[in-house]
C-alpha positions in Angstrom: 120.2 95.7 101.3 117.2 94.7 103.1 113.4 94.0 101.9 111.2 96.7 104.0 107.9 98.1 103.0 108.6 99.9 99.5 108.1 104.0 99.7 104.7 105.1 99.1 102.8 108.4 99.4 98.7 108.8 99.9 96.2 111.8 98.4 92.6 112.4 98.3 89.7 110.7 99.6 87.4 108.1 98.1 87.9 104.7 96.7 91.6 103.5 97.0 93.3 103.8 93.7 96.7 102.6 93.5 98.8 103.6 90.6 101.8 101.3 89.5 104.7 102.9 87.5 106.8 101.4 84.3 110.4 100.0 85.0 113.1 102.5 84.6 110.8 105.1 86.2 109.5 105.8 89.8 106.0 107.0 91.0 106.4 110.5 89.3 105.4 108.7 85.9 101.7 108.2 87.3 101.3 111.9 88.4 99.9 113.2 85.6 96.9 110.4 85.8 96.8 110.6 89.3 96.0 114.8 89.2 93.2 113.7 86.6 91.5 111.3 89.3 90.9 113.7 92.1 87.7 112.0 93.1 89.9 108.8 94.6 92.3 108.0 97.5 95.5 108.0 95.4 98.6 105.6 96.5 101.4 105.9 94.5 104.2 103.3 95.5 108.0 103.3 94.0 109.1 99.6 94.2 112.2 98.5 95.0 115.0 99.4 93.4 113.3 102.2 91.8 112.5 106.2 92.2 113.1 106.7 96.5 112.9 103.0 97.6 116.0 101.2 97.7 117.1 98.1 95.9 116.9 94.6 97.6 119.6 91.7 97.3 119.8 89.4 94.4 117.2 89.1 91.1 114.3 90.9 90.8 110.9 89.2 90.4 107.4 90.0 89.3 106.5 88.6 92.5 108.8 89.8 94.6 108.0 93.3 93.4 103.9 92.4 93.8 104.6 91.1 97.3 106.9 94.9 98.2 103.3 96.4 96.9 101.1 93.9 98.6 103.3 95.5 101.9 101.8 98.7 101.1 98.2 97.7 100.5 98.0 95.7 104.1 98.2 99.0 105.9 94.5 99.6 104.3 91.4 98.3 105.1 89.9 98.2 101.8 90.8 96.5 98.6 92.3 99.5 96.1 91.5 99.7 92.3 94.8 98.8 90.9 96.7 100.9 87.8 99.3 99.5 86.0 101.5 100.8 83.2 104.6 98.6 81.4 106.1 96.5 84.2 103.9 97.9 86.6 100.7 96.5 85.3 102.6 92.8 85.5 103.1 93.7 88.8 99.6 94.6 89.4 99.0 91.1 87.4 100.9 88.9 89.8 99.6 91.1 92.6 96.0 89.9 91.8 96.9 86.3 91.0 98.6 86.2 94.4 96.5 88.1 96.5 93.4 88.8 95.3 91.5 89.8 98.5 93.8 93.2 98.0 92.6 93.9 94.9 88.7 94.9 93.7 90.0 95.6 90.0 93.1 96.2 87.2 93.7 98.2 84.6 96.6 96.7 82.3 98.0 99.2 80.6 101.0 99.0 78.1 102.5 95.2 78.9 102.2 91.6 78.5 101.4 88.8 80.2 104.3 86.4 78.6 107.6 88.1 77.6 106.9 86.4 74.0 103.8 89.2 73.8 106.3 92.3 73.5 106.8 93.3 70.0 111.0 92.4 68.6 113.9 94.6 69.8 111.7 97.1 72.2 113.2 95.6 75.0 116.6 95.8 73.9 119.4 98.5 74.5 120.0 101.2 77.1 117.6 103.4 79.1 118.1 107.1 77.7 119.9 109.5 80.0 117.3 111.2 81.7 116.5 108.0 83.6 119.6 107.7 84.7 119.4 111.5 85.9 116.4 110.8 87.5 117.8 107.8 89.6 120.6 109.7 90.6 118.4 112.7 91.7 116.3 110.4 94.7 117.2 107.4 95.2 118.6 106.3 98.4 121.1 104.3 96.5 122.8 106.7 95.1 123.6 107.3 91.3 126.5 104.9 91.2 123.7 102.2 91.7 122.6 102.8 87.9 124.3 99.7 86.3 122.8 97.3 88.7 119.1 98.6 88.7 119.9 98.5 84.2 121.5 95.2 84.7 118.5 93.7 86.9 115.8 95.1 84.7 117.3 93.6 81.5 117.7 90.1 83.6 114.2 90.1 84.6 112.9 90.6 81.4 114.8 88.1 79.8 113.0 85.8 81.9 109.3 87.3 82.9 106.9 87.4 82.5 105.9 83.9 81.7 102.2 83.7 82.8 99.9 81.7 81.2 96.2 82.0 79.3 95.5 79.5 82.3 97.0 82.0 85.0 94.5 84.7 83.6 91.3 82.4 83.7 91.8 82.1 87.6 90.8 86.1 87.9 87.5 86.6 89.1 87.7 90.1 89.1 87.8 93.0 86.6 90.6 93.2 84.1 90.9 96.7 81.8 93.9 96.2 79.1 94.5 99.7 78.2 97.5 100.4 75.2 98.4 103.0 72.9 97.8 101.9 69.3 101.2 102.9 68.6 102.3 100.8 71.4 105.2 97.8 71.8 103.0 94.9 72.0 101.7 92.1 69.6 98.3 92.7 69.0 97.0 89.3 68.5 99.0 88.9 72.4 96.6 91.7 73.4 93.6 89.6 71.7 94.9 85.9 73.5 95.0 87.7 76.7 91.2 89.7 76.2 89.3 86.6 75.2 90.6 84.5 77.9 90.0 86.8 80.9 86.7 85.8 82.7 86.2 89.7 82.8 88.1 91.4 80.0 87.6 94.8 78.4 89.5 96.4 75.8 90.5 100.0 75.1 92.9 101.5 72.4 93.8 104.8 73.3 94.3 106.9 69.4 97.9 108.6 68.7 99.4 106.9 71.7 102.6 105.0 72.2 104.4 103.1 75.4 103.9 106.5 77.2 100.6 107.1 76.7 100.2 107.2 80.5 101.7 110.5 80.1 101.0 111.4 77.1 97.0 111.0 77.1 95.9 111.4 80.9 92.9 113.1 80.1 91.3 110.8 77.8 93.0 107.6 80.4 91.6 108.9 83.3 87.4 109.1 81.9 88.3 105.4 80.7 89.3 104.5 84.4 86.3 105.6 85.6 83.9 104.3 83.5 85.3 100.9 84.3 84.9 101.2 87.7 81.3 102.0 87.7 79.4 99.4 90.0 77.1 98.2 87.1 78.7 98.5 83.4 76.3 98.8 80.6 76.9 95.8 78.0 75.8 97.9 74.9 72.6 97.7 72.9 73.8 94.3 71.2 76.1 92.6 73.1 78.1 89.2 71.3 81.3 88.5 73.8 79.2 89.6 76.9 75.4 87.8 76.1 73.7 86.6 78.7 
């Protein structure tokens, strides 16, 4: 196996919007926000090893996978809005630490920026069945492939991610962290990583878990736009944000 530009598929017109999937899933898990944002250019990617792009050789990476989606977003002219849920907003993460100049903002939904911010035991055990049936169905790898992409993912997160407070203090551009508030990840994690972004926001989406990306689209999506108007409003009597 061989590192090529990861599959991808473009819809709409308007601001590029690319939408990042969790681990364990492919691109399919960001349709149901991607049908509520009509109004952008929509690129949903798979990355490697996931949904219909193959795996590569060896490890997986945060950074390898940011630099399979950074493939994607050379073939554009613009910087794209970036969406990320679970693994895929660390992706998006390292993808603006690394290359910024492809990036104009993130939303951060569902994840952590240090493995140590996930909450005990969510990370542990197997993937249900219907991911498994869901690899099987597309990818080019074939179902038999299964066990490697389980074995990879567990692997990876045993070891990332492992950013820092400093790492998010370099970002000079917008940062949304979006979770459910039944989600799997330390609050006081979610409050380090919020007061040490230049340009944080915070938004708790009500009677939402890990899946909230599908679960809550419609009350996601108005969020996502908000955030990306050109001049944000800093409320009537502003503390974090004065001056």
């Amino acid at each position: 196996m061989t590192s090529r530009t990861p599959w991808f598929s473009e819809t709409g017109v308007g601001e590029e919007l690319l939408l990042l999937h969790p681990g364990g899933t492919d691109s399919t898990a960001t349709a149901p926000l991607s049908a509520q944002l009509p109004d952008y250019r929509r690129l949903l990617v798979d990355r490697p090893g996931h949904g219909r792009s193959p795996d590569v050789d060896g490890a997986w990476s945060f950074t390898q996978m940011a630099e399979a989606v950074a493939q994607v977003l050379e073939t554009h002219t613009t910087p794209a809005h970036i969406v990320g849920w679970s693994d895929g907003a660390i992706v998006g993460l390292h993808l603006a630490l690394r290359r910024p100049e492809l990036v104009r903002s993130l939303v951060f939904g569902g994840a952590a920026f240090h493995r140590s911010g996930w909450l005990d035991g969510v990370l542990e055990g197997e993937p249900p069945e219907f991911m498994r049936e869901a690899y099987a169905a597309i990818s080019p790898d074939g179902g038999q492939h299964w066990p490697v992409v389980v074995q990879k993912a567990q692997q990876l997160h045993h070891r990332e991610p492992d950013l820092s407070t400093q790492d998010l203090l370099r970002l000079r551009l917008p940062v949304l962290i979006v979770v459910g508030d039944d989600d799997q990840v330390r609050w006081p994690h979610l409050i380090e990583m919020l007061e040490a972004l230049p340009d944080g926001e915070l938004a708790v989406i009500p009677r939402a878990t890990h899946g909230a990306i599908v679960e809550k689209p419609g009350l996601l999506a108005p969020l996502i736009r908000e955030f990306h108007q050109p001049e944000p409003e800093n409320g009537l009597a502003p503390i974090r944000r004065h001056g």
